[in-house]
N, C-alpha and C positions, 0 to 999 in steps of 0.2 A: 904476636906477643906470647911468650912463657908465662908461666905462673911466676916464676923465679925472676923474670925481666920485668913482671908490676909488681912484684911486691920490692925490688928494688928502687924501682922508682917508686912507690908512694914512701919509701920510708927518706929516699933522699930530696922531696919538694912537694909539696902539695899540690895534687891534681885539680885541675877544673874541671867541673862536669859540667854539661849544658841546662837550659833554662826548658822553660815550656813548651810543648810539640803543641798540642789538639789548640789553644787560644791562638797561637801562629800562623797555625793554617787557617782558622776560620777568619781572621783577618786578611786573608790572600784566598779567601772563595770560598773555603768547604761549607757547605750548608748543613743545620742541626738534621741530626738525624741517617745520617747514612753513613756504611762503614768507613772510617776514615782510610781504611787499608786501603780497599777495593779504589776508594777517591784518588788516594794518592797516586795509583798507579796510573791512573787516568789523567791525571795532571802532576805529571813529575817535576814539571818547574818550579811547583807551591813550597816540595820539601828540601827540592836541590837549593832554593835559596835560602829558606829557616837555617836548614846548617853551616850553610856558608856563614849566614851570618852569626852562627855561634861560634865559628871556628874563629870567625872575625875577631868576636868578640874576648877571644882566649880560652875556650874551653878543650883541653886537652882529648876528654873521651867524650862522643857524641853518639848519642843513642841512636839506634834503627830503630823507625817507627813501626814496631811489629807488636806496638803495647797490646791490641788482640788481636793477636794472630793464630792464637791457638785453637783448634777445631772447635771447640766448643761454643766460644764467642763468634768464631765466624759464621759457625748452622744460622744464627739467630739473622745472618742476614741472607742462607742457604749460601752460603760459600763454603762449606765446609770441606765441597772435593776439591777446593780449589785450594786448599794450605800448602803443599809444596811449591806452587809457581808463586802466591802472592807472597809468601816466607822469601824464597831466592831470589823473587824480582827488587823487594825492599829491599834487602839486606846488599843489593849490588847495587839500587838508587845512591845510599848512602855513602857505601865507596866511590860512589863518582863523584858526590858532589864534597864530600874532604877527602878525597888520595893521601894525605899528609898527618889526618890524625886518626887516633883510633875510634873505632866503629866498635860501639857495642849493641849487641843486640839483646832488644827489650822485652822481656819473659812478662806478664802480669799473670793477676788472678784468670782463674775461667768463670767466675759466676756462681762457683757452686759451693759450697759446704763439703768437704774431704770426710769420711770418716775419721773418728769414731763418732765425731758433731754432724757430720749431713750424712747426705747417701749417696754419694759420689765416692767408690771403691777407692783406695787410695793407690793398689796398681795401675786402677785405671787411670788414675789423675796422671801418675808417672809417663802411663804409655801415652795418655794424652800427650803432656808436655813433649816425649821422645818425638812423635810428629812433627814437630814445630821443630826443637833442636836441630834434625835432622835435614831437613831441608834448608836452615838457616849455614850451616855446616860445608852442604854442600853449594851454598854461593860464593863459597871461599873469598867473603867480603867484610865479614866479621873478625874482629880481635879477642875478645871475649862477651862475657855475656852478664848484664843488668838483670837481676831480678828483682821486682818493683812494687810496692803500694802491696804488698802482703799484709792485711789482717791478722792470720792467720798460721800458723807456726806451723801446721802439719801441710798446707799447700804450699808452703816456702822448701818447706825439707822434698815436698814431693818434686818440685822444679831443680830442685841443685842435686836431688838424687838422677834425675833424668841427664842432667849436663854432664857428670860425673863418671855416668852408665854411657857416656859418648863423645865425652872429650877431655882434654888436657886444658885447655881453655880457660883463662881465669873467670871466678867466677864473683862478684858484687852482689849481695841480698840486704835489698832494704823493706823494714817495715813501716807499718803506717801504726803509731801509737796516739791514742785517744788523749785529752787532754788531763785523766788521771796520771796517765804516764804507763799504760798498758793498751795492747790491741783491743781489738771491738772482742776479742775470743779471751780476754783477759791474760795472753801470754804477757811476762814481765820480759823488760829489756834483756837483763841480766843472764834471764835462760834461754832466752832465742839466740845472743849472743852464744853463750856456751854449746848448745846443741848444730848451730852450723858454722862455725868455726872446728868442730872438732868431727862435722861431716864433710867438709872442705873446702867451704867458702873461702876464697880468698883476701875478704873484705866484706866488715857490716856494718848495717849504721841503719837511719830512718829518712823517709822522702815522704812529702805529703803529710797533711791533715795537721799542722801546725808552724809556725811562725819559726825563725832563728830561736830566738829566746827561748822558748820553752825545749825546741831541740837542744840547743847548747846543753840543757840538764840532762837529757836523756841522754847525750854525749860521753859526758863527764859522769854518770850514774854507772858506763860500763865499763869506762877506760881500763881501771884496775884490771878486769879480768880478761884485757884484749890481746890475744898472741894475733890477730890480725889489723890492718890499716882499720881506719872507723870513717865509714861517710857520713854526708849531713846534704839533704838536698830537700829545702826548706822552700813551704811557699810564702807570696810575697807577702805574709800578714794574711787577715780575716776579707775574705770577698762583700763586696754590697753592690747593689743596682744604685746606681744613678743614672737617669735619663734615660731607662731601658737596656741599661749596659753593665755587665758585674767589672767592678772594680775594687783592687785591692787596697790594703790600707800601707803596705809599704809602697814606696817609689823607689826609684833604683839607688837614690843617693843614702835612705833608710835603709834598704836591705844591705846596701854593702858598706854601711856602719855594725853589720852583723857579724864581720868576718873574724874580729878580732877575737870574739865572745866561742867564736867555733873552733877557730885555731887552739887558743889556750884550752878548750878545754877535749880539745885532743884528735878532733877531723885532720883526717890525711885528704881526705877527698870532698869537695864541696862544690856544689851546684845550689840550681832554683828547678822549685816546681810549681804550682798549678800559680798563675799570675807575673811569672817572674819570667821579661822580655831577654834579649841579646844586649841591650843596657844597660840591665841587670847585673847580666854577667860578666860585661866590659869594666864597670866598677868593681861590684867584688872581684874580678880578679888583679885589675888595681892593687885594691885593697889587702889582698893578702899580698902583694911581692912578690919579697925575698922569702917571705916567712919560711921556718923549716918547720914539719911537722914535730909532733913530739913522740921520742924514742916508741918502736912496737914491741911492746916487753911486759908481760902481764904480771904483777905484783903479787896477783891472788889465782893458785892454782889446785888442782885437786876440789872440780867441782862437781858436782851433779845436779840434775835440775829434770822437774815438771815443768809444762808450760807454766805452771804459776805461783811454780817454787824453785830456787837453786839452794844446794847446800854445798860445803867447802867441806872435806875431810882432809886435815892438817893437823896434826900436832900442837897447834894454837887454837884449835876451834874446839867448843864444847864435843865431850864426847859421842859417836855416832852408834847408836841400836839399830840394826838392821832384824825389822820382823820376819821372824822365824816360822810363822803359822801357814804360810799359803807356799805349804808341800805336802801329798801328799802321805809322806813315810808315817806309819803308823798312826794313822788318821782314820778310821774305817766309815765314819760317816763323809768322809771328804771324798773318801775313793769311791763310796757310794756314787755320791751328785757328780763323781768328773765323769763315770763311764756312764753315765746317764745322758748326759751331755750340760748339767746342772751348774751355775756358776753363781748359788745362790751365798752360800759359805766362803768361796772366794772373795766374794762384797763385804761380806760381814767378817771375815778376818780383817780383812781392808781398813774398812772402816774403824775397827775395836783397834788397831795395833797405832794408829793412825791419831786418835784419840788418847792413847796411852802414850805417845811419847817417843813413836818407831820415827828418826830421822829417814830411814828410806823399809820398802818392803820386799825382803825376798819373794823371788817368784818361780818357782819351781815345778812342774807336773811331772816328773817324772814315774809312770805308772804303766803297767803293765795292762794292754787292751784297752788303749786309747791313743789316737790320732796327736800325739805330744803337739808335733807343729802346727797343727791345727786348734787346740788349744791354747796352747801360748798364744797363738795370733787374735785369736776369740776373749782372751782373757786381758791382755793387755790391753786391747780397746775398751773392755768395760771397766779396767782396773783405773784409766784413766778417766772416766765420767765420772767413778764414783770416790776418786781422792786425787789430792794435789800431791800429797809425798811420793819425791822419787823410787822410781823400783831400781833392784836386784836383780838382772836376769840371769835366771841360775838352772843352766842346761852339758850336759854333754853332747848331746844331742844337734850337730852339724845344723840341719833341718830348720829344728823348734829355734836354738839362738839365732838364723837369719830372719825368720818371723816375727819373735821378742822385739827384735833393735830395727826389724824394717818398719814394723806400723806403732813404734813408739814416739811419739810428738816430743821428744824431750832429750837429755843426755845421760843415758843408764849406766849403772852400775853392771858389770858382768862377772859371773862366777862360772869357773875360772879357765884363766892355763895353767897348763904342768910343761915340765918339759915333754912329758909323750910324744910323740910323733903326728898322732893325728891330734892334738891341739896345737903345736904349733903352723903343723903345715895348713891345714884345713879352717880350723874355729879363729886363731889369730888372726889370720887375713879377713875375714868376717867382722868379728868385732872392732877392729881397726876401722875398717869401709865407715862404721853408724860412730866410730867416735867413741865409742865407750869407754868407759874409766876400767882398769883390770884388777881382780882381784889375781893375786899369783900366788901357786900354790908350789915350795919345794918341793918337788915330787916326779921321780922319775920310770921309766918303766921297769927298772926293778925295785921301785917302792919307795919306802920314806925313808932319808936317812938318817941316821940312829943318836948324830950330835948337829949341836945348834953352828958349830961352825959349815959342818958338810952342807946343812942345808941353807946356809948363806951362802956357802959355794955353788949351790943349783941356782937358786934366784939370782946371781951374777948371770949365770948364761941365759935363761930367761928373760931378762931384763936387756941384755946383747941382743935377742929376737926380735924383742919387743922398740926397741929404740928405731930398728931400720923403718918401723912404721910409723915415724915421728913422735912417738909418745915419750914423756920427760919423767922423771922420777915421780913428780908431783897426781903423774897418772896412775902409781901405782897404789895399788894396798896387799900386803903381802903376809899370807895365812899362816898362823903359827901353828897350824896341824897338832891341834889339842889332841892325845889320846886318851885315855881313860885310864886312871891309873890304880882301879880295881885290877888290871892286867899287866901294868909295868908302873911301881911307887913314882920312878923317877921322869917319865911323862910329862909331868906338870912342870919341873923343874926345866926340862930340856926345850920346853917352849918357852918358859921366861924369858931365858936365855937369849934364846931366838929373838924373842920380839925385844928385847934391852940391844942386843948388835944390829938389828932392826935402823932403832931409832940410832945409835949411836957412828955406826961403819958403814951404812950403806942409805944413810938418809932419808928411809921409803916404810908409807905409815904400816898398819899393821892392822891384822882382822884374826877376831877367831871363833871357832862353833862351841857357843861357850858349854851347852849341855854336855860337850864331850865328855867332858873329864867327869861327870861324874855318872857315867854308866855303868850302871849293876849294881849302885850303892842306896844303901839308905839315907834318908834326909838328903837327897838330891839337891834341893835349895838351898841349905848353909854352906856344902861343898860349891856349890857353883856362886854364888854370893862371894864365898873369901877368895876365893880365886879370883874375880874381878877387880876385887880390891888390891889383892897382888899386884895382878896384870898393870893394873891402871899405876903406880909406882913404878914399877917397870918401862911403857911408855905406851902401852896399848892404845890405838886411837880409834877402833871400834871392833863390834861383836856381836854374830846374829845371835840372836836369842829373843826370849817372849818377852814382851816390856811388861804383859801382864802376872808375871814369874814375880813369887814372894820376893821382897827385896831390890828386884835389881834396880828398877830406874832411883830409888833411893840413894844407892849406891853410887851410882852416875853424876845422880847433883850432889853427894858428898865430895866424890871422885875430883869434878870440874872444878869446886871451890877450892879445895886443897891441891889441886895443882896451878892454878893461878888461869883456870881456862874460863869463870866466873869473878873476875876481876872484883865486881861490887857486889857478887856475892847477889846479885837482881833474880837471878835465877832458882837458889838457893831459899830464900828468903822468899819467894813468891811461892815455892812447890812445899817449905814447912814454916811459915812466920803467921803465928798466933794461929796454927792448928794443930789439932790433939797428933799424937803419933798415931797415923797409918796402922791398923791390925794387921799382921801377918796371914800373909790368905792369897786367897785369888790364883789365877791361872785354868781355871777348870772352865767347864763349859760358861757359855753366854747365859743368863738369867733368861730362862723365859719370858717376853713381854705380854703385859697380863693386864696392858692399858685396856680400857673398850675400845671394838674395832672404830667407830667416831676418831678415835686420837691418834688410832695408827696410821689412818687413811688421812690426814691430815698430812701428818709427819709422812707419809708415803709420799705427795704431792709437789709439799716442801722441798723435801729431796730429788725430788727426777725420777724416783723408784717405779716404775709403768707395772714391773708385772705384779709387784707386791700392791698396788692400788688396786687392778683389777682385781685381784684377790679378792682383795678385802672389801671391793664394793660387793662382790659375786654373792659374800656375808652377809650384808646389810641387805640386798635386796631379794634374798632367802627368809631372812627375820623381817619382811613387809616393811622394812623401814619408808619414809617415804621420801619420793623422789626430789620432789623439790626444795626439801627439807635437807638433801644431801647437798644440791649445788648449794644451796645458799647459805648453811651452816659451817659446810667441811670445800667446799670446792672453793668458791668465792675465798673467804677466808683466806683457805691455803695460797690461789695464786695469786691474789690481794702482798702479805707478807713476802711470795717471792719476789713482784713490786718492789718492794719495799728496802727488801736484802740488797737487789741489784741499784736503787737507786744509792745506797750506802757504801754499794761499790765492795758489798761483802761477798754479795754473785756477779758473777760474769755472765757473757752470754750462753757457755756453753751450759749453766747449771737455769740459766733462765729456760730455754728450748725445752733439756730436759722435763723440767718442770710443766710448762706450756703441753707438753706431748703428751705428759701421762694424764694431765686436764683432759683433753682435746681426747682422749680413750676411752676416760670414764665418760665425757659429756655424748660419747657415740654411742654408749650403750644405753645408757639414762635417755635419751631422746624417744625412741617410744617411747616410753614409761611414762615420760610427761607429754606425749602428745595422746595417749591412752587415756589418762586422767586428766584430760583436762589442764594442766598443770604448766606445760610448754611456752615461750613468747619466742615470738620469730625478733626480739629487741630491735631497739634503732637500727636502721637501715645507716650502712658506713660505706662509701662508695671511696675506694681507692686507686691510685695511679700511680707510674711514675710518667712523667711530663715529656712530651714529646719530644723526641731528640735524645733522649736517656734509654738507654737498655740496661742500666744496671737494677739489678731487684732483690738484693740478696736483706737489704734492710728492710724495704718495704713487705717482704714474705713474712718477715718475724711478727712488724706492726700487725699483717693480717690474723697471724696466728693469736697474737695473744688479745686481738680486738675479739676473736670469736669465743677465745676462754669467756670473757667480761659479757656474754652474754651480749653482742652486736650482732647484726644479721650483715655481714661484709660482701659488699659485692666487688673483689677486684677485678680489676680492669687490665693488669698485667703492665706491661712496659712501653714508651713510644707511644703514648697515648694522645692524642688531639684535643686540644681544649673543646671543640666543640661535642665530642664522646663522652666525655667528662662529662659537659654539663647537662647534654641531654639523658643521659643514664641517670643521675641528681634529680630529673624534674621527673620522669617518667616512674623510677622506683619511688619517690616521696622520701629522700635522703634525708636523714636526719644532719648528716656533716659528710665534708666531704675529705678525704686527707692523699695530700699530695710528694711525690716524695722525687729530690734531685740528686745524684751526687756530682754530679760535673756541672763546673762553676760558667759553663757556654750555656747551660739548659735551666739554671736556674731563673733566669728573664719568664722561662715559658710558665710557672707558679703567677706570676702577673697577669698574663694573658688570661688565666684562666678565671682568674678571679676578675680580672674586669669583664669577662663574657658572664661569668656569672650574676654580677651587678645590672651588667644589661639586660639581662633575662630577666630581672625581677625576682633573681633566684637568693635570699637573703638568708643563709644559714652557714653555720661556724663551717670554716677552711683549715685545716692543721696541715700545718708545711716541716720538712723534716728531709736530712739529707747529709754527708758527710759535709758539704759545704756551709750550709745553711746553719744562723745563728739567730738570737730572738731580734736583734738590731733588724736584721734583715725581714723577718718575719713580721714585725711591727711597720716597715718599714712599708709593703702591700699590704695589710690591711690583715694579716692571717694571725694564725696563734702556731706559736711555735712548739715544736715537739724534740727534748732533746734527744730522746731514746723510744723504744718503743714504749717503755712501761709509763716514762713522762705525757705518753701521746695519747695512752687510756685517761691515764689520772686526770688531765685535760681535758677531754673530752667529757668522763663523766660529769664534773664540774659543769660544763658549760651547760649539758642537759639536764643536770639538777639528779642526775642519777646515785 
């Protein structure tokens, strides 16, 4: 199958996808705990029949069970040299046993945390994945390929960059959103959609980790902004044990009273996941008919997005600042820290631009005597730990923009093309590859030209380049090459111009470097303040410049109101209603922070900031502060409140880790200190698992981390663990609790098991159970206390120990 032959067909009928693989087989023999690959290839009639019977059932595209197949999942059971033969042996089981429908093959996570969140290289995650594709490829058994139960927004991008880097092949990526209506990484629908969509998924939507219902909204939450089909591959309802068996709360005739809720609210593609049989699927696909999907035609374009922000630059949308500070050009302390290898000012523009009101943040190194691509690539991973606003990527530089847009988790902005020769030939093909949005700059290799029509006539041919790469007008933003009109009056004038035919004849928004026009002059800031005022009449719809620049953001919310882009005026009315006017000022350096180090080192903790913690503890335990006095005054406290943020749903995981990490630094250096003075407790003993049958551990690593912030002595046990390990490690160390962790709804029985060995031993202390499956019903349900996150699983815990 083409790309062009599925997305024709999902847009002319609604696809079936198939139901449950791992509870299918374990009902036709496989036993918990051993690789299901390696199994299946050993008993090929367990999966030649599941599929049959889903093909039976009506499902159009049927997955290859190669959900881990990729080297890294497979080491864990030492199959790792074995990923080419078990890849091409499944991927041709499946073609045997449906000839007649499509075979997709099934990409999953690897287990690991991707950079700039873990330490899993993100090339490497790529090359990973390419192993797997590769051999899947060559079994010439596959039609396209499923990528599935992603988390995580930057190991999604790394899978469909690896398919991409190797095939034509359509491509499907679904993630797994939490019942906020965000990943476990806090990515929002809205930007994962935008970010692979515009890297070349063919198709997105969400599978796992909750019911029709709740998916339906996350459906309907991205339709607007979907230029591709949308899947929905929902499980059957919430899992629970009855009689030592997890069963779901929908039955088939429930789940596929789902279909109508998914269709209207805009799935082209719909299946079941974890609990949802071939009955299942036999019904809803019933259930949907005739139905036709609805139109794939995105309403809302011209976007950009963080993992946990998107923004729209349109002509109707509030106006967009893009921060101007993190470039070196006449920066001396900036160029200082870059050739140092320093990225401490890079944060801290970050953050202050971020704070004032930057819709996205230029990002620039261009400087002499330093490794540009090597920085971009180093700065764009910390750029994103330490804010959610979209960046800028703003390179000439061939190199540094495929570094920018390669290890960006999100969908960037890029500055720019010209028409040049080596921008269009070289950087467009690039920035196209990651999807980025373009700024385009009239400008040709003999320069700029001199009236606003000529240079509408360059952006015509630009815009002709730029189209063969699929990109739509909506993708553009097109520079009005401010000059400085210390050197030519008429300047200013000829970009008005420009940006009014802009908005008017060529329909495509507009951008400009607002400082331009006023170089060489005095009072810099009222010349560039009225000119924005201009512009924005005109039809300007953004402008790098410093948000913390006298004036401007003022201007902005004047700007928005008076052009009808503040409709109630909410905006307006929240930045000046019953406050004094604003002094004219600001822009100059940052205020020295002149808190006590106590406050800093708090506020360091708070944030994720590791090296600025160390710092500052380096201070306090210079000035004999004392040690124990730090954990519990300033440590405690601080990751207490990140608790706290993340249960409010204000932190995500990625700023929880952070946080946990620069703990877990300071508490490595403090540990002499308090074992020198007396001072130190080895705390309750916390004996952790995950439950035999389970190799997944990526949630129970976090519980461990942030168990040892709070001051617990954790002993884990790691993954695939045996109740009776479990409890004999509980009675031998003198465990205070013990906490157990499942995510697959077949392994969840074995949190029973455990607890009733437990019970038989005589072993009578709190059990915290926790797991993407696992809910409090459930957890009440064997006798445990339930844990819904990690930070729920401490607060629990202390509680129960009176701590």
């Amino acid at each position: 199958m083409t790309r062009s032959e599925f997305k024709t067909l999902a847009i002319q009928r609604i696809l079936r996808l198939d139901g449950a693989t791992g509870t299918e087989l374990a009902k036709r023999g496989m036993p918990p705990g051993v690789c299901p690959e390696a199994w299946i290839l050993d008993n090929p009639d367990a999966i030649i029949d599941v599929q049959r019977c889903y093909a039976a059932a009506g499902s159009d595209i049927v997955y290859a069970p190669t959900f881990g197949g990729n080297p890294l999942k497979l080491a864990e059971f030492g199959l790792a040299d074995r990923t080419e033969e078990i890849n091409r042996e499944l991927a041709r089981l499946s073609r045997r046993a449906v000839p007649d429908k499509f075979v997709f093959a099934d990409i999953a996570p690897t287990g690991q945390l991707i950079e700039p969140y873990g330490e899993l290289a993100f090339d490497e995650a790529v090359e990973i994945y390419k192993r797997q594709i590769r051999a899947l490829l060559e079994s010439g058994g596959i039609d396209g390929f499923a990528i599935e139960t992603m988390m995580d927004l930057q190991e999604a991008r790394a899978a469909l960059i690896a398919v991409r880097e190797l095939s034509e092949l359509p491509a499907l990526v679904t993630l797994t959103f939490e019942p906020g209506g965000r990943t476990l990484t806090g990515v929002h629908p809205v930007s994962a959609l935008v970010t692979l969509q515009g890297l070349g998924a063919d198709a997105f939507g969400c599978n796992c980790s909750t019911g029709p219902e709740a998916m339906a909204g996350i459906i309907r939450s991205v339709k607007p902004y979907a230029k591709i089909p949308l899947a929905a591959k929902p499980n059957a309802g919430m899992p629970h044990l009855v009689d030592g068996e997890t069963r779901f709360d929908l039955g088939p005739e429930a789940f596929a009273a789902s279909a109508a809720a998914l269709v209207g609210a805009g799935a082209s593609l719909i299946g079941g996941c974890c609990g949802t049989t071939p009955e299942h699927i036999r019904l809803l696909s019933e259930a949907i008919g005739s139905s036709r999907p609805r139109p794939v035609s995105a309403e809302k374009r011209g976007i950009v997005a963080s993992p946990g922000r998107f923004r729209r630059i349109a002509a109707d949308e509030p106006f967009a600042l893009i921060g101007e500070r993190i470039n070196p050009t006449g920066k001396k302390a900036l160029q200082a820290e870059l050739r140092a290898g320093c990225l401490d000012l890079v944060r801290q523009f970050a953050r202050e631009q971020s704070a004032q009101g930057a819709a996205l943040l230029d990002v620039n190194f261009g400087l002499s005597g330093i490794d540009e691509a090597a920085t971009m690539r180093r700065a764009v991973g910390e750029l994103v730990l330490t804010t959610d606003t979209p960046l800028c990527i703003d390179s000439t530089n061939p190199e540094a923009v495929e570094a920018g847009l390669r290890i960006y988790p999100g969908r960037a902005l890029f500055n720019s093309i010209s028409l040049e020769e080596e921008r269009i030939d070289t950087i467009l093909p690039i920035a196209a590859k990651y999807g980025a949005m373009l700024v385009l700059l009239p400008l040709t290799e003999e320069g700029i030209p001199a009236t606003a029509a000529d240079r509408l006539s360059v952006l015509g041919r630009i815009v002709e380049h730029a189209r063969k790469y699929g990109y739509t007008s909506a993708d553009f933003v097109a520079d009005a090459l401010i000059m400085t009109i210390s050197a030519n009056p008429e300047a200013a004038g000829v970009s008005l111009d420009f940006i009014e035919k802009c908005r008017r004849e060529a329909g495509i928004n507009t951008i400009c470097g607002l400082s331009n026009v006023s170089f060489g002059l005095p009072n810099r800031a009222v010349v560039n303040q009225t000119f924005l005022g201009m512009a924005l009449g005109r039809g300007l719809t953004s402008a790098i410049a410093n948000p913390a620049a006298p004036g401007i953001m003022d201007t902005i919310a004047a700007g928005d109101a008076l052009g009808c882009r503040d409709r109630r005026l909410e905006r307006f009315l929240e930045r000046f209603g019953n406050q004094p006017a604003a002094p004219a000022g600001g822009g100059g350096p940052a205020e020295q922070d002149v808190r006590p180090p106590e406050e800093r080192m708090f506020d360091a903790v708070l944030r994720g900031r590791q090296e600025t913690a160390l710092k500052l503890l380096d201070e306090l335990i210079a000035a004999n502060a004392d040690p124990g006095a730090i954990v519990n005054r300033i440590l405690i406290p601080a990751i207490t409140e990140v608790g706290e943020r993340f249960e409010r749903k204000e932190y995500f995981l990625p700023q929880l880790m952070q946080s946990a990490a620069a703990m877990q630094k300071a508490m490595e250096k403090l540990e002499p200190l308090l074992r020198k003075e007396g001072g130190g407790s080895d705390g309750p003993v916390f004996v952790l698992a995950t439950v035999k049958g389970d190799i997944h551990d990526i949630g129970k690593n976090i519980v461990s981390l942030l168990f040892r912030n709070h001051n617990f002595r954790v002993i884990d046990l790691g993954k695939d663990v045996p109740a009776e390990t479990i409890i004999d490690t509980a009675v031998r160390e003198k465990a205070a609790l013990i906490g157990l962790s499942a995510l697959m709804t077949t392994t969840m029985p074995q949190m029973k098991v455990v607890i009733d060995l437990a019970r038989e031993r005589g072993l009578d202390i709190p059990i915290l159970v926790g797991g993407a499956a696992v809910d409090e019903a459930f957890a009440e349900s064997i006798g445990a206390v339930y844990g819904a996150d990690a930070m729920a699983a401490v607060r629990n815990a202390s509680k129960l120990l009176g701590l």
